[in-house]
matplotlib code that plots the C-alpha trace (Angstrom):
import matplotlib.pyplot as plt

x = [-46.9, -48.1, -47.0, -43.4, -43.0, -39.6, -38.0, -38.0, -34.3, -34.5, -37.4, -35.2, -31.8, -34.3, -35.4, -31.6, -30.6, -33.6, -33.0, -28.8, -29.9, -32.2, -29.8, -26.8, -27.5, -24.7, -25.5, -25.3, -22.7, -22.7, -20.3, -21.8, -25.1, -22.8, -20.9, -23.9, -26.8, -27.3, -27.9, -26.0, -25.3, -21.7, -20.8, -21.4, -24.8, -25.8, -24.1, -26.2, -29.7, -28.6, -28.0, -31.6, -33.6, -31.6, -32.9, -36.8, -36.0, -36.4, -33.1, -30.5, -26.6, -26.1, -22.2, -19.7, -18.2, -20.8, -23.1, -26.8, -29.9, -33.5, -35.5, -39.1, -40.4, -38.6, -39.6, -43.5, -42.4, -40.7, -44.0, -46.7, -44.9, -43.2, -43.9, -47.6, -49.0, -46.3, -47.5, -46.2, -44.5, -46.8, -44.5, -44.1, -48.4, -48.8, -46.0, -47.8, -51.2, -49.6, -48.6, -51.7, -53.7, -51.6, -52.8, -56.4, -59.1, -58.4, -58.3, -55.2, -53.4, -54.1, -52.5, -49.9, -49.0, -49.7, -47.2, -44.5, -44.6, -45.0, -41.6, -39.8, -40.6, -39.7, -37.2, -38.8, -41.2, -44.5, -47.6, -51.2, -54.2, -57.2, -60.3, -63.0, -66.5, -67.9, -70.0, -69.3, -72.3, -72.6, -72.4, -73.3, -71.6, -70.8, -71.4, -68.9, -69.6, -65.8, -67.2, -70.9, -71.0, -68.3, -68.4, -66.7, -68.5, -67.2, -68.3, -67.9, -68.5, -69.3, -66.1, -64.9, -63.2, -63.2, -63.9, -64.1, -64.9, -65.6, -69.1, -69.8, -73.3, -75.8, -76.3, -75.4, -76.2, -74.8, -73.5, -77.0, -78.5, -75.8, -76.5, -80.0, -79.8, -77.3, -79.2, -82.4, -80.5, -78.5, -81.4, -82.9, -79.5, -78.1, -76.7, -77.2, -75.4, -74.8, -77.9, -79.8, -78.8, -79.5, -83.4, -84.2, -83.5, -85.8, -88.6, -85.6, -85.4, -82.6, -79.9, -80.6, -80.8, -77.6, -76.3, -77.7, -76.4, -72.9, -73.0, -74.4, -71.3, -68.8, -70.0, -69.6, -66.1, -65.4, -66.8, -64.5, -61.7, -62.0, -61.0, -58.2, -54.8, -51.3, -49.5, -46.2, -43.0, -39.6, -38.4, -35.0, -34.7, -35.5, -32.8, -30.0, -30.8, -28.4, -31.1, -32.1, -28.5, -27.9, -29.7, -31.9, -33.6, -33.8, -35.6, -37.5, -39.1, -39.3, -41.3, -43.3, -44.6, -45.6, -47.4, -50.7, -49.1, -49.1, -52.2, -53.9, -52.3, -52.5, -56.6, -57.9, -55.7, -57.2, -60.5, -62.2, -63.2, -66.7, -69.4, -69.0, -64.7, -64.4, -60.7, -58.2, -56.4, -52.9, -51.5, -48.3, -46.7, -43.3, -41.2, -42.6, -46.2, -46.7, -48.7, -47.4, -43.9, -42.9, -44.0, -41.4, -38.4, -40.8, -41.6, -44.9, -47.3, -50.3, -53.9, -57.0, -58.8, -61.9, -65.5, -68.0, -66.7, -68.1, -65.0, -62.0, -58.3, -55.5, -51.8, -48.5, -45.0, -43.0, -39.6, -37.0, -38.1, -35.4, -37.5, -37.6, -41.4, -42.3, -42.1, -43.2, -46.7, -46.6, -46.2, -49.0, -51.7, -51.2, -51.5, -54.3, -56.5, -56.0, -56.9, -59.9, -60.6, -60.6, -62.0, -65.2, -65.1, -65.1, -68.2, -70.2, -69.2]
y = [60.4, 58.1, 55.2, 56.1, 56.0, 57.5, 57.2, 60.6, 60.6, 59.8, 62.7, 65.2, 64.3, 64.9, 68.0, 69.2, 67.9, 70.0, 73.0, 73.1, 72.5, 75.1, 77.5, 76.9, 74.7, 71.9, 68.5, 67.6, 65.4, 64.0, 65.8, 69.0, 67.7, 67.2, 70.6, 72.4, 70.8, 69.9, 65.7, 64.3, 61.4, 60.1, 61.0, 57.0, 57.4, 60.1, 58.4, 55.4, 57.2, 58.9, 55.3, 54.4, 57.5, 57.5, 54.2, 54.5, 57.2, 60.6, 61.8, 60.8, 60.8, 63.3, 61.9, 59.4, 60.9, 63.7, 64.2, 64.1, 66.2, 66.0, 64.2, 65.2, 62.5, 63.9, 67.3, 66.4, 64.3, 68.0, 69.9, 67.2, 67.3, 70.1, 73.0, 72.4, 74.4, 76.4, 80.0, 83.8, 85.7, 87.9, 91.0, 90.1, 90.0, 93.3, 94.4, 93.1, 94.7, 97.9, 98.3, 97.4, 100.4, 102.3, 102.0, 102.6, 100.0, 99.1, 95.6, 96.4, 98.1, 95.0, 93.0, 94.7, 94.7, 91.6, 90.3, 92.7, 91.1, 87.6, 87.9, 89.9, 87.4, 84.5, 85.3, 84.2, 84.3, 85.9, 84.6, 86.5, 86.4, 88.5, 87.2, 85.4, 84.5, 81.1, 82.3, 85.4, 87.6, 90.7, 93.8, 95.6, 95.4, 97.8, 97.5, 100.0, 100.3, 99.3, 99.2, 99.0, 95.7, 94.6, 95.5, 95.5, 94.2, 95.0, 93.0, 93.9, 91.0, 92.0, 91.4, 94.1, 91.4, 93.1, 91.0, 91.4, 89.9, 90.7, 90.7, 90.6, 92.1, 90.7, 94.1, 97.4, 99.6, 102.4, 103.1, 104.6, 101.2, 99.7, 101.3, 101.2, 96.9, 97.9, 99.7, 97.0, 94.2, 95.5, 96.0, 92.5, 90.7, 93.0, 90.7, 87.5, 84.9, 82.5, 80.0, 83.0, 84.8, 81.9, 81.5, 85.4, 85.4, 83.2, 85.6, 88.2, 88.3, 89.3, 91.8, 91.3, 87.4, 87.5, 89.9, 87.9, 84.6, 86.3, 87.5, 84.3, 82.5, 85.2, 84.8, 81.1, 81.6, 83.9, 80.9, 78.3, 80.4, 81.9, 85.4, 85.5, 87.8, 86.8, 89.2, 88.2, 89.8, 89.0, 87.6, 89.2, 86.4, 83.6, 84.0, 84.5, 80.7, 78.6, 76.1, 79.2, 80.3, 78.8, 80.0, 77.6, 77.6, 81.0, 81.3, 78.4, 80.6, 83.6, 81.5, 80.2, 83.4, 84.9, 82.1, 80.8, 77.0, 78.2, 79.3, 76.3, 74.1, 75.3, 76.1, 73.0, 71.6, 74.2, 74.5, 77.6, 78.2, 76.6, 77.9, 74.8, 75.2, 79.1, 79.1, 79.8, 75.7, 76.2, 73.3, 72.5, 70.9, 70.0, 68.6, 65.5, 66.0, 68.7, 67.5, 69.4, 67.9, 72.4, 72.5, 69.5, 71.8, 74.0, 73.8, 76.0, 77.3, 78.4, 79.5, 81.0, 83.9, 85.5, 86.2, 83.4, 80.7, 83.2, 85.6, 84.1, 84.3, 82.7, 83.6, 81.8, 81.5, 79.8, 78.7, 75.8, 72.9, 73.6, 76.4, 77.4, 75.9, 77.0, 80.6, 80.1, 78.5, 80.8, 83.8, 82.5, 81.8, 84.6, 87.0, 84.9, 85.4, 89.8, 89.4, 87.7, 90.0, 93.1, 91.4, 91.2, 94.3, 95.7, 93.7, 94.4, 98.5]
z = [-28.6, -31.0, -29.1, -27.9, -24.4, -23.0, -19.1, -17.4, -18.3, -22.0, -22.4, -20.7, -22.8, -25.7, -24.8, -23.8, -27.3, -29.2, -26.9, -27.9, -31.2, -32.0, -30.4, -32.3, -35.2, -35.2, -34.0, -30.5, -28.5, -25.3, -23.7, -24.7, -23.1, -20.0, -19.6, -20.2, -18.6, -15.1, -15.6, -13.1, -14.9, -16.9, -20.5, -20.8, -19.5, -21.7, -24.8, -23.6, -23.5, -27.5, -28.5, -27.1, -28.5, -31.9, -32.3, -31.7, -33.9, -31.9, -32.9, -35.6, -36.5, -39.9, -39.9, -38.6, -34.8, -35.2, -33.1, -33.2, -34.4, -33.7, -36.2, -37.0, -34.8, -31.9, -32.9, -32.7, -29.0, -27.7, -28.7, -27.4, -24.2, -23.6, -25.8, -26.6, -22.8, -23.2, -22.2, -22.8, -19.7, -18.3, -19.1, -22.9, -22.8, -21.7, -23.9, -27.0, -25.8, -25.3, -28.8, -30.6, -27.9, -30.1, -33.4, -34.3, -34.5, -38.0, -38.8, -41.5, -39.2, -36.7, -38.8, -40.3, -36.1, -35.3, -38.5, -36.8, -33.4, -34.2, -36.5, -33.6, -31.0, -33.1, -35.3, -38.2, -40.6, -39.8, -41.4, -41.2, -43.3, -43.4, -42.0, -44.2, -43.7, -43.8, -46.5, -48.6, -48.3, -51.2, -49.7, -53.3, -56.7, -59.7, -63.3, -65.2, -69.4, -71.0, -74.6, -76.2, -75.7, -72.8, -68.8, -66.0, -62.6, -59.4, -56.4, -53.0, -50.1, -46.9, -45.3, -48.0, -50.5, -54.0, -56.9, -60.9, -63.6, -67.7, -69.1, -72.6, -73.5, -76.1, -76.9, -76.6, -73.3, -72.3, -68.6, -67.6, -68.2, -66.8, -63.7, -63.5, -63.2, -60.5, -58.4, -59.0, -58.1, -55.3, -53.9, -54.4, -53.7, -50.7, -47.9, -49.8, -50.0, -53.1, -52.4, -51.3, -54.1, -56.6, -54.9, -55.7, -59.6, -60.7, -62.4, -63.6, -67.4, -70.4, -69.3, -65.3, -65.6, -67.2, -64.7, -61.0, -62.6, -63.0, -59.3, -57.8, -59.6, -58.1, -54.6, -55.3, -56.4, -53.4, -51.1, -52.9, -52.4, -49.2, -50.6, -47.7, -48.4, -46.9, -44.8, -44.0, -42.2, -40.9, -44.1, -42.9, -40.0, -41.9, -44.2, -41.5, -40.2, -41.9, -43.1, -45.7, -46.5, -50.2, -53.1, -54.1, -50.3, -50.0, -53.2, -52.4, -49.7, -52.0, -54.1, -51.2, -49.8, -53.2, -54.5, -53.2, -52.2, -48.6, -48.1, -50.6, -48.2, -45.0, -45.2, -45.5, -42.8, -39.7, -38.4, -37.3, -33.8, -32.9, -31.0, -28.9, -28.9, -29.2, -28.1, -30.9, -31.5, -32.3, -35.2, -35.8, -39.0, -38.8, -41.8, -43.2, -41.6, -43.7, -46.9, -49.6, -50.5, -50.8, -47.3, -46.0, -45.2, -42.8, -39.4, -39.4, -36.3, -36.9, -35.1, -35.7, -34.9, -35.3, -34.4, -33.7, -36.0, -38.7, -39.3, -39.5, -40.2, -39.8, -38.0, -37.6, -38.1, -40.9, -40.5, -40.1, -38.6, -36.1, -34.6, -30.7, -30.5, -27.1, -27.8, -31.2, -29.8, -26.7, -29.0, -31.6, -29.4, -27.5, -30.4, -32.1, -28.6, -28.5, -32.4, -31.3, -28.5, -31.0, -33.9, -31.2, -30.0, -33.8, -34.8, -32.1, -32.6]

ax = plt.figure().add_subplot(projection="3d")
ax.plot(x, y, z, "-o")
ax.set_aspect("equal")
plt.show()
């Protein structure tokens, strides 16, 4: 990991020091390590190997006499080597694939599932957003009279994403007119995207010029945006961890999950599966790697799934940084891979 090499010993203190950590929350002393794990080495041995790893900066002292807690650093060293290939029992898999043969094949009830589990087997903070295309496509659009001289048009993408926006007329036309240009240029437009869309309007004149160039820029918008909606469960768990227990952190993850900082952030960050790489990559931000500084007092595990590189969305978990990562990225890459699976099966219905 990024240069630091450890001794067997020193890598397994660490990951003793991460595991007691993340299962009780206080720091971790030596003699703790001693009673509880089977080292076969001295207190002075283990206080040795802390000195050594607190130094190339795996782990770190909060407090004089305290002991010590995992820094990101030796966060990112526990999941690179020893959480990262971590996989899901076999009995917890067919668990999970039991419960979604129960609910219908209906990709909001998928994920609506899919939110529940990941927060059970965590204990945190479930993440899930609803697939988007690469490139919006229309699927039709609306135009609805508001006034003489104002309407509203509804547009519909083809991975049902509803957008709207407020068109004031040159002149009056009444709802039949209205939906004459609808009909004409759903037809033209149907299954477009925006470049496509943008290449067909060229001889269209007054009200159905004005109208195309609207929809070309909304199925811009909708490409810029991504059009994705965040699904998120287990808010519960995440507030019984100490790390959320005051005030101002709890509603610092109120304000987190109901804002659009998370998603903003976490997008640009993952890549969709490839034709070349169609397995669903797992990424992990912890603490300080994440790049928005409202991010920094997260440990977050996320994946992708979808169809072809072409649908895709995105699931995960958000929590402390002091988070049990192997079951975390067990549990996400699982899920994200039966998503995937159905998700196929759908499309090809």
């Amino acid at each position: 990991m990024h240069g630091t090499a450890l001794t067997e010993r020193q890598a397994s203190i660490l990951r003793c020091i991460i595991q007691e950590y993340v299962g009780g929350g206080r720091a971790v002393a030596s003699q703790a390590l001693i009673e509880r794990y089977p080292l076969n080495v001295s207190s002075a041995t283990v206080r040795n190997e802390m000195a050594a790893l607190e130094r190339m900066g795996l782990i770190q002292q909060m407090h004089t006499s305290a002991g010590r807690v995992p820094t990101d650093k030796g966060y990112r060293y526990y999941v690179e080597h020893f959480a990262a290939d971590s996989a899901l029992p076999v009995h917890d898999q067919v668990m999970i694939r039991h419960q979604f043969g129960q609910v219908e094949s209906h990709l909001d009830r998928w994920m609506e599932l899919a939110a529940s589990v990941l927060s059970e087997f965590t204990r945190n903070v479930s993440l899930v957003t609803s697939p988007r295309t690469s490139v919006p496509r229309l699927r039709h659009f609306e135009l609805l009279s508001l006034q003489e001289r104002a309407a509203l048009l509804i547009l519909v993408t083809q991975e049902s994403s509803v957008h709207q926006a407020l068109m004031h007329l040159s002149e009056p036309m009444s709802q039949a007119e209205l939906s004459l240009i609808a009909d004409r240029l759903n037809d033209l437009l149907r299954d477009s995207s925006a470049a496509e869309a943008e290449t067909l309007i060229g001889d269209l004149h007054g009200a159905a010029k004005v109208v195309a160039e609207r929809v070309v820029r909304m199925l811009q918008s909708a490409q810029t945006s991504g059009g994705a909606e965040l699904h998120y469960n287990g808010l519960e768990h995440a507030l019984q961890q100490p790390e959320f227990s005051s005030s101002q952190a709890s509603a610092q993850l109120f304000e987190l999950l109901r804002g659009g900082a998370l998603l903003s952030e976490l997008l640009p960050q993952v890549s969709a599966p490839t034709a070349e790489r169609p397995e669903e990559n797992v990424y992990i931000f912890i603490g300080d790697e994440n790049a928005s500084q409202g991010l920094r007092p997260f440990g977050i595990v996320v994946a992708t799934y979808g169809v072809d590189a072409e649908v895709t969305g995105l699931l995960g978990i958000l929590g402390p940084r002091r988070m049990p990562y192997e079951r975390t990225i067990s549990s996400v890459r699982y899920v994200a891979s039966l998503m995937s699976d159905l998700m196929r099966d759908l499309y090809r219905a």
